[in-house]
C-alpha angles and dihedrals in degrees: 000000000000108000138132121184136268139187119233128190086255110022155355116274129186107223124206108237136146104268112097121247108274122247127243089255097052090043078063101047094047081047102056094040082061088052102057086048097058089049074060111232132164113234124020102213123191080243095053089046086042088056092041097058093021087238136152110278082226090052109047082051094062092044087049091054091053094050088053091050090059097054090239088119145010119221128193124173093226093040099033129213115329126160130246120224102270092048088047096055090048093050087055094049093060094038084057092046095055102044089043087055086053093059090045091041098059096024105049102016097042088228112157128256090256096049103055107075098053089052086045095055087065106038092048085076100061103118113228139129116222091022086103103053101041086051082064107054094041083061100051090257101284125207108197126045121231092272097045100266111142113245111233108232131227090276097043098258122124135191117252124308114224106237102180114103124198099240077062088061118103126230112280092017117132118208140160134253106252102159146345127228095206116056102171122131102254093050085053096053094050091052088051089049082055091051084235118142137147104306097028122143112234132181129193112224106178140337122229115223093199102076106347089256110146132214111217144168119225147149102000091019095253118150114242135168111228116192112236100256078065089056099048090057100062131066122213138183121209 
């Protein structure tokens, strides 16, 4: 059925209109341009959306130009790529579906931490209208995905995201897990190996000039030395 997605005061619709439901292909790429926005730069280059989805640069460029075609972004070589509004409410639908199957996921499934995004990725593309919002409530209307993203909620809004990294934390500090950048599998794994999770009580026991690597305690309070590529992928608050 032709549709594309609004926001409402209330609520997300889904309006009848005379664009053609996006592919799966086309909802990633609109996801990952919001992305890349989010991470705030400045200019969203074909290049930049080609490294992101490890995609052809042809073919992110006709897929640019489809999406363009469709109204869902505007692209100019000296601006860049930046979505229009419509392509801008759909990005976030799918960003709220997906964060909204990792809670379930993990809550409800018993899935691990590890497991849930790639599941995710698949489940964020069912089409239907009220699926979202009735996810939510099921789940209590949670605000924070299982990896400390917040969940956008039905009018586009979204709680705080945690901005402290780490690598930002002084010698002899103490803070807490609140989120992780990086949410792949093999990352995942390694926090679980730590024993590090969201909630988890971390100090920074010294920093290491060399090379920025940090030596921590956290979880068991066992001391362990993280590189510094570790310490830029996960947020903390003191």
């Amino acid at each position: 059925m032709p549709n594309n997605y609004s926001f409402t005061d209330n609520s997300i619709t889904l309006c009848l209109a005379n664009s053609i439901m996006q592919t799966l292909s086309e909802e990633n790429y609109l996801k990952i341009i919001y992305h890349l926005d989010k991470q705030g730069l400045k200019k969203i280059s074909p290049t930049a959306i080609s490294e992101a989805l490890n995609n052809n640069p042809a073919s992110v460029v006709d897929m640019i130009k489809k999406l363009a075609d469709k109204k869902l972004l505007n692209y100019e070589k000296t601006k860049g790529v930046k979505l229009t509004e419509k392509g801008k409410n759909v990005a976030i639908l799918i960003v709220r579906k997906h964060r909204l199957w990792e809670v379930f996921l993990l809550d409800k499934l018993g899935y691990g931490w590890d497991e849930i995004h790639d599941i995710a990725e698949q489940l964020e593309h069912i089409q239907h209208a009220e699926l979202a919002d009735r996810l939510e409530k099921f789940l209590g209307f949670p605000q924070y995905d299982p990896h400390g993203d917040p969940i956008p909620k039905a009018n586009g809004e979204s709680a705080t995201s945690f901005k402290t990294l780490l690598a930002e934390m002084d010698e002899g500090k103490s803070c807490r897990v609140v989120a992780v950048k990086d949410t792949s599998t093999s990352f995942l794994r390694y926090l679980k190996k730590l024993d590090i999770g969201i909630g988890t009580k971390i100090t920074v026991v010294e920093k290491i000039h060399f090379d920025n690597s940090i030596v921590i305690t956290a979880g068991k309070n066992l001391k362990t030395t993280v590189s510094k590529i570790f310490a830029e992928n996960v947020m903390v608050h003191e």
